[in-house]
Structure formats: C-alpha cells, structure tokens
C-alpha positions in Angstrom: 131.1 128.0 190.1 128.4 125.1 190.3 126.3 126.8 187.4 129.7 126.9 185.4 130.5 123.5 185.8 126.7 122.5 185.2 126.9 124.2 181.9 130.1 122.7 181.1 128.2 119.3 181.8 125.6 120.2 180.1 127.5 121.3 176.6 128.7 117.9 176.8 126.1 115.6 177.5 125.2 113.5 174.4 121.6 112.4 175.8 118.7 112.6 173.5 121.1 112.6 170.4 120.1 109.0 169.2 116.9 110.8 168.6 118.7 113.3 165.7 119.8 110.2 164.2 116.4 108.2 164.4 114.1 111.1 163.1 116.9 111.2 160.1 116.7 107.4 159.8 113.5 108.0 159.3 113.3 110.5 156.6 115.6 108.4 154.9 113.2 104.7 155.1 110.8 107.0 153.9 112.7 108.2 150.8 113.8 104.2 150.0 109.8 103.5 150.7 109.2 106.6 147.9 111.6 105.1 145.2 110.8 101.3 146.3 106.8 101.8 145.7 105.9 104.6 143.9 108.9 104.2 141.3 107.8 100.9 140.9 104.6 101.4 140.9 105.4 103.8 138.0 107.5 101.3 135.8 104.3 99.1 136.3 101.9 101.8 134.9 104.5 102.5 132.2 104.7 98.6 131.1 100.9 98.5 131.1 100.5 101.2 129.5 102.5 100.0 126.5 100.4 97.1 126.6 97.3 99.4 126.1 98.7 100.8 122.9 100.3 97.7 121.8 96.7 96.0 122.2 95.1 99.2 120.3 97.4 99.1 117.6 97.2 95.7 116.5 93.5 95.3 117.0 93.3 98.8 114.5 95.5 96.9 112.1 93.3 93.6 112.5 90.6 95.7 112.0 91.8 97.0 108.5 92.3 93.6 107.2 89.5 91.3 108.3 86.7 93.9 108.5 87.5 96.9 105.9 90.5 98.2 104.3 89.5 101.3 103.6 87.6 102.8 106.2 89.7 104.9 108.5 87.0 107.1 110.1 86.2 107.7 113.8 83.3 105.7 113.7 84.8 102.7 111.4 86.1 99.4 112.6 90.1 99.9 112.7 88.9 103.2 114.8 86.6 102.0 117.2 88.6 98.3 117.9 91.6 100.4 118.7 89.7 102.2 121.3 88.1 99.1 122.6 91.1 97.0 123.0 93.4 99.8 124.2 90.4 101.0 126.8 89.9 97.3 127.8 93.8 97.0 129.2 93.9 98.9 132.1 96.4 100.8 133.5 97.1 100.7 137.6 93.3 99.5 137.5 92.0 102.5 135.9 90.8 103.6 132.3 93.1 105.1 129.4 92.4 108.2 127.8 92.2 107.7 124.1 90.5 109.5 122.1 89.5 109.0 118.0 92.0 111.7 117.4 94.9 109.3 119.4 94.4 106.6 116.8 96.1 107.6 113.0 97.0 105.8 109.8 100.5 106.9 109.0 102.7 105.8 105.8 104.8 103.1 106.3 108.6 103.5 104.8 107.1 102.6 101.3 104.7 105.0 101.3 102.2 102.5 101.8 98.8 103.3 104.3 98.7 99.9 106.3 99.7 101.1 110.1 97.7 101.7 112.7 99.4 104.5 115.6 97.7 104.9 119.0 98.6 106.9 121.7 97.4 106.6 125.0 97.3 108.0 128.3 96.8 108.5 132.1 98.1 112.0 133.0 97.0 115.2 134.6 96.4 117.1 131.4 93.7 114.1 130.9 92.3 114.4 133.8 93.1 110.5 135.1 96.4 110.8 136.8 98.1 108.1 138.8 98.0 109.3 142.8 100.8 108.2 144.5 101.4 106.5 147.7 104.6 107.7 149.4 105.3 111.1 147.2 102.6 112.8 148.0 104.1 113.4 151.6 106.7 114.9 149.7 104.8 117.1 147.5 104.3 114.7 144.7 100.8 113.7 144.7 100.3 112.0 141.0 102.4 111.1 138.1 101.5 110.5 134.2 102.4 108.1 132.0 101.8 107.7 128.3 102.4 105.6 125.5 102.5 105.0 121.8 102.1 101.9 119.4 102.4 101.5 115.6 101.1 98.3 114.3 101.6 97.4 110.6 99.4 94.7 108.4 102.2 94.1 106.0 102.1 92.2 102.6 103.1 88.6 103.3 106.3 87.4 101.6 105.8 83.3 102.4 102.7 81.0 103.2 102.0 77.3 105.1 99.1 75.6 105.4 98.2 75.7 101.8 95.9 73.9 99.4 97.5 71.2 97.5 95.4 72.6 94.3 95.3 76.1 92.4 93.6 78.4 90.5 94.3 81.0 88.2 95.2 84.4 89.3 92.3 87.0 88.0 92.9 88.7 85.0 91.6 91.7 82.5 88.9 89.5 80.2 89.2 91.1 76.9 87.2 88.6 74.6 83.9 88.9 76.0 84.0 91.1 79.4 83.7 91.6 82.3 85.6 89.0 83.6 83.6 85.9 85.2 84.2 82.4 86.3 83.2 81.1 82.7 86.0 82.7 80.6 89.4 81.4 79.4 92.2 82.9 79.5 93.5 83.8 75.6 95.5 85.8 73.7 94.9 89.5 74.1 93.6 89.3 77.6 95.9 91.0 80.1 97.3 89.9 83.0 99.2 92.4 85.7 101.1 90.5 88.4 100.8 91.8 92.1 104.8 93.5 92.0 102.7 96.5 90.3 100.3 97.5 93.6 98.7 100.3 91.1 97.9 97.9 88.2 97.3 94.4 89.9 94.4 92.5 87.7 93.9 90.2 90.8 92.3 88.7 93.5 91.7 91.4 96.0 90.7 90.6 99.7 88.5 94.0 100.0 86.6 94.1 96.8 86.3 90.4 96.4 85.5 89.7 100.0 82.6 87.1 100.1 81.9 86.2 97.0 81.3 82.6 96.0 83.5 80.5 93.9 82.7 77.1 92.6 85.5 75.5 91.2 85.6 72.6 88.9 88.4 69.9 88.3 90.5 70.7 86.1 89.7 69.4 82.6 92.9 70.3 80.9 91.4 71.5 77.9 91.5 75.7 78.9 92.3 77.6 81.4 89.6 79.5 83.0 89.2 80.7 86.5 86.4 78.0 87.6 88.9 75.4 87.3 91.4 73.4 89.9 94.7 72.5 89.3 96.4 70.3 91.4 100.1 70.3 91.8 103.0 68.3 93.3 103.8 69.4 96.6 107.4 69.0 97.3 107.8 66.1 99.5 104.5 64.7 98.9 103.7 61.9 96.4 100.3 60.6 95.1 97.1 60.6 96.0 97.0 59.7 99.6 99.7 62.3 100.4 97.3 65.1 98.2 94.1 64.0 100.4 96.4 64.6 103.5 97.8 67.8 102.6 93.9 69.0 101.9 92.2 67.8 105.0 95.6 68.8 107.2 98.1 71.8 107.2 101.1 71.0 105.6 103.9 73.2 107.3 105.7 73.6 104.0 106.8 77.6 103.9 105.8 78.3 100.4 107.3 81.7 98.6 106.0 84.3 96.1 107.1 83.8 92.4 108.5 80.2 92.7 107.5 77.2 90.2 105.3 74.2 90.4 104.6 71.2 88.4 101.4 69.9 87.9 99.7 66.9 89.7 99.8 63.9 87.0 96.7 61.8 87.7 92.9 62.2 88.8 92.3 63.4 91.8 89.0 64.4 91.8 88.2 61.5 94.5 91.2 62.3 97.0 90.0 66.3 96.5 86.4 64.9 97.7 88.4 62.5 100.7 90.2 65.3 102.0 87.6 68.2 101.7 85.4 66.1 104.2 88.3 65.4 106.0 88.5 69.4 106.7 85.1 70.1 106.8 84.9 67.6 109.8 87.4 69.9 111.4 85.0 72.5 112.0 81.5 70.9 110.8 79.5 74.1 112.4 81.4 76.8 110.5 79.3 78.8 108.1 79.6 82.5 105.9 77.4 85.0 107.4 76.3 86.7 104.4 74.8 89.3 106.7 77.9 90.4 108.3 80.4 88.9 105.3 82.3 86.5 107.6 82.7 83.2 108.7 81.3 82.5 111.6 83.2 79.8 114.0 84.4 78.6 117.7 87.7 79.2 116.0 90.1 82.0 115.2 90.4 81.6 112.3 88.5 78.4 111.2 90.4 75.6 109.9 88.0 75.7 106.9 90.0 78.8 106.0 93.1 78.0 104.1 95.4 79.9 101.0 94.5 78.4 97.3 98.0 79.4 95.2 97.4 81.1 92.4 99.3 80.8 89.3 100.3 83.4 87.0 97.7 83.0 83.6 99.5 84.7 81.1 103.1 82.2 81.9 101.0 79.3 82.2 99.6 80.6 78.4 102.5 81.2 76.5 104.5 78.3 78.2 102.3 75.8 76.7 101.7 77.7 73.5 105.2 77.9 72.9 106.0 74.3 73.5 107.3 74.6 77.1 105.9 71.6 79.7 103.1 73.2 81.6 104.4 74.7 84.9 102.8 77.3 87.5 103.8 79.8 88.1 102.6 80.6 92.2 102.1 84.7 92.4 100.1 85.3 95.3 97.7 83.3 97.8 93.8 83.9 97.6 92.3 83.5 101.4 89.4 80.9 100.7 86.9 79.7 103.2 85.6 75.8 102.2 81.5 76.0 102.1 81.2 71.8 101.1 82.2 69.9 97.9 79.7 69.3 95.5 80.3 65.9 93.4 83.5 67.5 91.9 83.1 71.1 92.8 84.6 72.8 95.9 82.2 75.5 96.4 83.7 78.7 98.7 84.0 82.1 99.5 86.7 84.7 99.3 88.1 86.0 102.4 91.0 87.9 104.1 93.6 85.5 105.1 96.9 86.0 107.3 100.1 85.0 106.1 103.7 85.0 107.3 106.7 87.5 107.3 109.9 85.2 106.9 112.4 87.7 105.2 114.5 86.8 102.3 111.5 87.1 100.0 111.1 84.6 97.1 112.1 84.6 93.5 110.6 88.2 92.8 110.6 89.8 96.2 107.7 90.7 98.1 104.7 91.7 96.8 102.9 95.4 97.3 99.9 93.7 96.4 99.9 90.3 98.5 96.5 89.4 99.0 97.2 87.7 102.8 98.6 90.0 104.9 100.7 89.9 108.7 99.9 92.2 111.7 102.9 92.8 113.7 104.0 95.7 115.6 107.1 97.9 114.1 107.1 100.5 116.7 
C-alpha cells in the first residue's frame, strides 16, 4: 500500500522539471545567438564583399581611361588594378579570391567595349571560407559569399571647369598631309564629328595621349589647329572675368553641340594673367614623358582642364558664306597646362573625366566623347 501511494506521489511530483525548461531555454539563446552573430556577421561579409568588387570594377574602368584603352590582357593595367583594388578591400579581415579570369570587358547596351565586370569571392570552392562562430555547434562550420560589379567609363554628355578659349577640332588635312599644327583648315579637307564613333577625324585621348601642343593667339586670319580662340562665356564679361575663368573653375555645365560667340577684344595678356594664376595652383606639377602622365600631389591636377573644341568645317563655311563667325563646341580635349610662353600656351594632351548629366545637348551624346565618366551600372 505505502509503495502504491509512493508511486502515486512520485508520478506527480513536478521537481527537477524547471530543468526541461532551462536546458530548452538554452537551445533556444543559442539559436537567437546563431542568427544574431553569424547572420550578421554574414550580411557584413556580404556588404564588404560588394565593396571588393565595386572597388575592382571601377579601378578596371579607371584603368582603361587614364592608363590604356585598349589593353585588356591579364597582365595589363585595367587587369591588374582590378585585382589590386578588389584584393586590397578585405572581407571579414581576410583576402578575396579573384582571379585574371574574374575580371572581363563585356558590351555595354550599345555594343560598346567600355565596362569592366569583377567577380569576387570567399567561399569553400576557393578555398577561403568564412568559419562561423555559433553554427558550427550546429553543424554549420563556414559560409560563402560572393559578389559581382560592372563599372562603365561612359562618353560624357556635359562638362565644367572649362577653358574660356578653344581650338579646333582635328581634322583629315587634304592640301598638304598629314595633318600637323601648321595647316589650315580649307576647302576639300574633311572633317567627321564625334556622333560617328567609326569615322571621328578627332582628338583622341589614346592615340594622342601626351603629345605637346603649343598654341598661338588667335590671329583671325585662318583657322589652323595651333591657334586659340577665345569665346564669351555666358555670364562672364571682359577681360577680368576671362582671366578668372582661366586661372579658376568656372561651374558652368557646358553641353555637346551647342554655340558660342567669339571673344571681341585682345586677350592675349589676361590668357598670360590667368595661366600663372593656374599654374600657381599646382607650381610642382610636371608630364612624365617616361610614364606619359602628369605627375602631382593632386588627383587630378588643377593644371588639367577641358579646352572646347569647335567644329572646323561650320566655323568654315559659316564665314565663307557670309554668316557671323560662331563655334560650334563638339567635344572637350583633356589638356594639361606645361607654362605660357610670351603668347603661347604650351601643353600636353591627356585623358580627362567629364560628367554624366542626362538630357544630352543639342545633338545627343557622343560615341566618341573624348572625356569620359566612371560610374558603376551594375
């Protein structure tokens, strides 16, 4: 009879059953502590990682337009500054895979070749996976993560910070070629604006990379490609205001196709004023003709700015045909300012960036715009 009732007792005694619900508890902390830390350690490594190919892809796309268009090897400079900047952004405090192979040049909607994809990564199959903290109690002892990045150095479709002078656009010298600074422009020579990619006669920032320009005031008696023309920026009068707008950036957003009108007066002394104005800016810059660059504490150098550059053959057969003389502004050559000599800005060619504004001007943007704007698109 005792053992019956001590059984009873025992069927219903509750001691000890706190413990059920603490070793649950437990399991449960432990599942919150899972998704608290290692999930968030995960979106972590998946933001970062997306920085490591965002950083890739632009610095391939930088690569294409400051060092060289058209290399697109493994061992070439879009290549190998991919690598290095996606490598250099570290994921959860370790190393990216990426490989050559993870960095192509694919077409943009166009068809054009100017974006840079990278892929990277920090999974098993690479052989760096992330370890986990909590998971791995639970059988989970790493996690991947990838990513991917398209960058694109698009044509520019608007400009600042430009020259208050300007030069003709390049052009196919038919009088007495090849084409150099000490031709004119005259009937029968032929000029291809950038709209046609395939056919463009001008200024190109790979082929004419470096080379040195001396340019002469204008002496309105022909137009050659050595001369300067200055023009009347909107909202700027006289002389003063020219000098200004040379040796400062004038935030005017200029456009592709629209017209100017010449500068009236001489302003081969304010051109002189405001060239050592912007020289002073950045008096240690210099071109490294071994490497084909300027070479400054800046990025870029002030002494870098766009020079318009008017369309020849409308400037031509304007004046022939009686029309006031009026430029026409069809692309912006990237110019770096060496010094001025008495009345002669001597400089080189360079790659220049420019701006993406949308709403292109009066003929759209051009597949041929010499500067250029790395962005990501993907």
């Amino acid at each position: 009879m005792k053992r019956h009732t001590r059984l009873q007792r025992l069927a219903h005694d509750e001691d000890g059953f706190s413990l059920v619900f603490v070793g649950l508890g437990f399991m449960a902390f432990l599942a919150v502590s899972m998704l608290a830390i290692d999930v968030g350690m995960l979106m972590t490594a998946r933001s970062q990682a997306q920085n490591s190919a965002d950083a890739g892809a632009l610095a391939g796309a930088t690569a294409l337009v400051y060092n060289d268009w058209d290399n697109r090897s493994a061992s070439g400079p879009a290549v190998t500054n991919a690598l290095g900047a996606a490598r250099g952004n570290q994921v959860m405090s370790g190393t990216v895979s990426v490989t050559p192979t993870d960095v192509t040049f694919p077409l943009d909607p166009d068809g054009l070749n100017d974006r840079v994809k990278v892929n990277v990564f920090r999974n098993a199959s690479r052989g760096n996976p992330i370890s986990t903290l909590i998971a791995q109690y639970f059988g989970i002892a790493t996690v991947g993560v990838d990513a991917t990045a398209t960058a694109e150095a698009s044509p520019a479709d608007a400009m600042t910070c430009v020259l208050p002078f300007t030069v003709p656009d390049r052009w196919i010298e038919k009088q007495t070629p090849p084409f150099d600074p000490d031709d004119s422009y005259d009937s029968g020579d032929v000029y291809i604006g950038p709209m046609d990619k395939a056919n463009y006669t001008g200024y190109d920032p790979e082929r004419d990379k470096g080379m040195l320009v001396r340019l002469k005031a204008d002496n309105n008696t022909k137009l050659a490609p050595s001369f300067y023309y200055p023009y009347a920026v909107p909202g700027s009068t006289g002389a003063s205001d020219y000098r200004w707008n040379i040796g400062n950036c004038n935030t005017n957003i200029m456009r592709f196709g629209e017209i100017y009108n010449p500068e009236p007066g001489n302003m081969v002394g304010p051109t002189q004023q405001g060239m050592g104005d912007l020289i002073a800016l950045d008096p240690a810059a210099y071109w490294d003709t071994a490497t084909n660059k300027v070479v400054s504490q800046y990025s870029p150098s002030p002494r870098v700015r766009a020079i318009p550059l008017f369309d020849p053959d409308y400037y031509f057969n304007g004046k022939m045909n009686g029309r006031n003389a009026s430029l026409k502004f069809v692309n912006y050559l990237g110019f770096f300012i060496e010094e001025m000599q008495g009345n002669e800005v001597i400089g080189r060619i360079t790659p220049i960036g420019g701006l993406r504004k949308g709403g292109a001007g009066a003929e759209g943007t051009p597949p041929a715009a010499f500067p250029r704007v790395i962005r990501l698109v993907q």
